[in-house]
N, C-alpha and C positions, 0 to 999 in steps of 0.2 A: 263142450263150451258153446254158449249161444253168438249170437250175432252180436259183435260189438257195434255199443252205437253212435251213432255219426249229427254233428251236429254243425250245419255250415250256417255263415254269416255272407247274406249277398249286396254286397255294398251299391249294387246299381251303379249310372253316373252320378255318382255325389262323391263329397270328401274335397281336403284340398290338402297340401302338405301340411298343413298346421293340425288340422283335425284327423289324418291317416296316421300321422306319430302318437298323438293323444288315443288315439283307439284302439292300436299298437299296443302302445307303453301297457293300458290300461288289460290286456289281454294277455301279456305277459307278465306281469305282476298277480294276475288271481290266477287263486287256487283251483285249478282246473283238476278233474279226476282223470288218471292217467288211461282208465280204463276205456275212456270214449275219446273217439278223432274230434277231434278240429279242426274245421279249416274256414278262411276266409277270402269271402272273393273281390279286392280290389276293383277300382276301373286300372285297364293296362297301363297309363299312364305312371302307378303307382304300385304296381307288381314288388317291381325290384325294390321302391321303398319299404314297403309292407317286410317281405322278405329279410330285409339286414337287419329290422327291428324287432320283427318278434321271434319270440324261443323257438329253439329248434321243436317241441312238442308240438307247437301248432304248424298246422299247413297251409299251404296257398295255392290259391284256383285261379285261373285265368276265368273270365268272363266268355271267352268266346275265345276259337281257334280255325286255322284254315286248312281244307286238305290237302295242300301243295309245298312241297317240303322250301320252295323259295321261289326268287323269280316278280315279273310284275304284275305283283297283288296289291297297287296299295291300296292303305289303311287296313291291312290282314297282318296275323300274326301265325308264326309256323310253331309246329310242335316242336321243331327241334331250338327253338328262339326261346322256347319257355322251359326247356329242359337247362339250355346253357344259364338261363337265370335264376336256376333250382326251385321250378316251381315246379309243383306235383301232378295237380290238380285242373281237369276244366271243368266249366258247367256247359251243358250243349243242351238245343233243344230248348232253351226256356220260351214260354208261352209269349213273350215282350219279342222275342226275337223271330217265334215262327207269324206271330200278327204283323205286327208296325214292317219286319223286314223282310214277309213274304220266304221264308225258308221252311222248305218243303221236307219230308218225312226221309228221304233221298238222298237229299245235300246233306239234312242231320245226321245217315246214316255212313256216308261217307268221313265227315268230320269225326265221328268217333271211331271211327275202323284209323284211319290216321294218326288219331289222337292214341290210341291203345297201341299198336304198331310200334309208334315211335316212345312209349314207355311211359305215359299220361295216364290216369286215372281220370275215369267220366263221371260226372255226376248229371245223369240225362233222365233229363223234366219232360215229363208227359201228361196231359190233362185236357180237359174239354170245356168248352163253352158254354155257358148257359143256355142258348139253345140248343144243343147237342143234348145237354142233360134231361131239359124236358120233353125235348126226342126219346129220350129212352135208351140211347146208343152209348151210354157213356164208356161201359166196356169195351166194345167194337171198336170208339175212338183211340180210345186208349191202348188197345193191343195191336191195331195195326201202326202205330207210330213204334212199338216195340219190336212187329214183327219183320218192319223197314228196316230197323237197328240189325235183328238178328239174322236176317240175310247174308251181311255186310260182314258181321265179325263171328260168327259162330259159337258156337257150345260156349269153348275156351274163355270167348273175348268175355265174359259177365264175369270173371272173376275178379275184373276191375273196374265194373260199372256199381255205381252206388244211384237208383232210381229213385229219381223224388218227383210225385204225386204231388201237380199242382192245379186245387181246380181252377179253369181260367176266371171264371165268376168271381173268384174269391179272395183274389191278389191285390191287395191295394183298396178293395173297396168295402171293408167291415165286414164282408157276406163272412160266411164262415161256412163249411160242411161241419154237418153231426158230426159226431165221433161215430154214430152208424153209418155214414155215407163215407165218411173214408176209409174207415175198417173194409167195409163193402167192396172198394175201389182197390187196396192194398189186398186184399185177398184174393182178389181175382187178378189181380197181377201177379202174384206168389201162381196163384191156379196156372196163369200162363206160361212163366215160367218151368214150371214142372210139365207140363204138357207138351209147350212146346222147343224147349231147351235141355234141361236134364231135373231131376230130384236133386240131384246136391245143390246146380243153381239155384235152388227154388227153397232151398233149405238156406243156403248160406248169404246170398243176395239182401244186403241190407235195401228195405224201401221204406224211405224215410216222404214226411207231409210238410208241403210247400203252400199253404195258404191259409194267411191272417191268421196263424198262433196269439189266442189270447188268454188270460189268467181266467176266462168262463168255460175254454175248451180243451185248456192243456193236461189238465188232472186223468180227464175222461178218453182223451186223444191217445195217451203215453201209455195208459193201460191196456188199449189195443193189441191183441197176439203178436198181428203184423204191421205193425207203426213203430219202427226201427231209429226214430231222431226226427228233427226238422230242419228242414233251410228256410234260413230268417232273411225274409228282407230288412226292410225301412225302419224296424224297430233293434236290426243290430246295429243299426249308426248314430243310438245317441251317445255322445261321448262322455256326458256325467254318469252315466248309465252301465258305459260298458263290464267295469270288473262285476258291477252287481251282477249283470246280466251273466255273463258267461261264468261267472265262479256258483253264483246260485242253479242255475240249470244244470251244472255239467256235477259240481262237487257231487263224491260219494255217491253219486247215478248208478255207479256200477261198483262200488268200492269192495264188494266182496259177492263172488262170483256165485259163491255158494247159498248167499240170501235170493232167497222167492222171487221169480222175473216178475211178478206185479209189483212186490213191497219196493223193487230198485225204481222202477219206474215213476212210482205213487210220490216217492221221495222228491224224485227229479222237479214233478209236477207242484209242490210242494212249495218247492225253492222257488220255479217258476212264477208262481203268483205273487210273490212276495218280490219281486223284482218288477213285472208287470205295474202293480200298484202302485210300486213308488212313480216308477214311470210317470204315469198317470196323474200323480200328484201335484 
């Protein structure tokens, strides 16, 4: 059986209750394909709301978590705070948080040794800068923020990291990577992996692509060997949008295991643009 695939929604600071239930509602009324996760990552504020509203089928990520099981942390949230609120999920590591917040490959590696520990699943974003990239170092960049992680948790701990490949360049600002440049990047992550983790991590580790998914890149993107799903920012929070969006991308993606891992994918992409468009319209 291949890598099932993963498809998260990153709400960023936005939302408000009126629009969290609406996005909500709208996520739990479509048709989602059972075969692929979902999750979606609230601001903390709205965890719990997210949570009572939507289907047990979809999951919830916290935005961010702390390595300190309690104590005077404020404005931090503990693994075990997010556990008691039956959320599954965090996202660590994102590019917004290692920039504007100054958090280091270190502290990242910490939070997710905490966050696994206490029974959390990571979805930890690693990517590079546009001058990094035309440094040449993209790789380098990229696997020592991994090799920080795998110090921290070992072999074991990737059985519950899901890696999403975000170029910093390309979050928010149209840039996009080829579908050769992040193939490129996902591969030599997998390489990583296997090198220096194990061959089953490296086989089984879903690494899904974090930046500026569009209906010009998605088709070309998905059929990639090693492009496992994507974490969507800004475009999973239009609310007229949402059942289109997640019922077109996600439906029949994987509905039968035994169809062609291109033709499932090509599918997906498919759907994608056709949701993209209206978008846009």
């Amino acid at each position: 059986m291949g890598r099932k695939p993963f498809v998260g929604g990153n709400f960023k600071m936005n939302g408000t209750i009126k629009s969290i239930k609406e996005i909500v509602h709208n996520l739990s009324t479509a048709k989602l394909d059972p075969n692929t996760e979902v999750v979606v990552a609230p601001p903390s504020l709205y965890l719990l709301l997210a949570r009572e509203h939507l289907s047990p089928n979809i999951e919830v990520a916290a935005q961010n978590v702390f390595d300190k099981p309690n104590g005077a942390f404020t404005g931090e949230i503990s693994v075990a705070q997010l556990k008691d609120s039956g959320i599954t999920w965090t996202l660590l590591g994102h590019s917004e948080r290692r920039t504007i917040l100054r958090e280091e490959d270190e502290f990242v590696a910490c939070k997710t040794k905490a966050a696994l520990d206490g029974g959390i699943g990571v979805i930890l974003c690693c990517g590079e800068s546009l001058e990094e990239r035309e440094k040449g170092i993209t790789v380098d960049v990229v696997t020592r923020q991994l090799d920080a992680v795998n110090k921290s948790i070992g072999k074991d701990g990737w059985k519950n990291v899901v890696i999403a490949y975000e170029p910093i360049w390309a979050i928010g600002t149209g840039k996009v990577a080829t579908t050769e440049q992040a193939q490129e990047v996902h591969a030599a992550i997998r390489k990583w992996l296997k090198d220096a983790v194990s061959p089953e991590a490296a086989e089984n580790t879903r690494i899904i692509y974090g930046g500026s998914v569009n209906e010009k890149n998605c088709r070309d993107l998905a059929k990639q060997p090693d492009v496992d799903g994507f974490l969507v920012g800004g475009a999973s929070l239009k609310p007229a949008c949402k059942s289109t969006f997640w019922e077109n991308i996600l439906h029949d993606r994987m509905k039968s295991l035994t169809f062609p891992h291109q033709s499932r994918r090509d599918y997906q992409c498919v759907q994608l643009d056709s949701w993209l468009t209206r978008r846009e319209a």
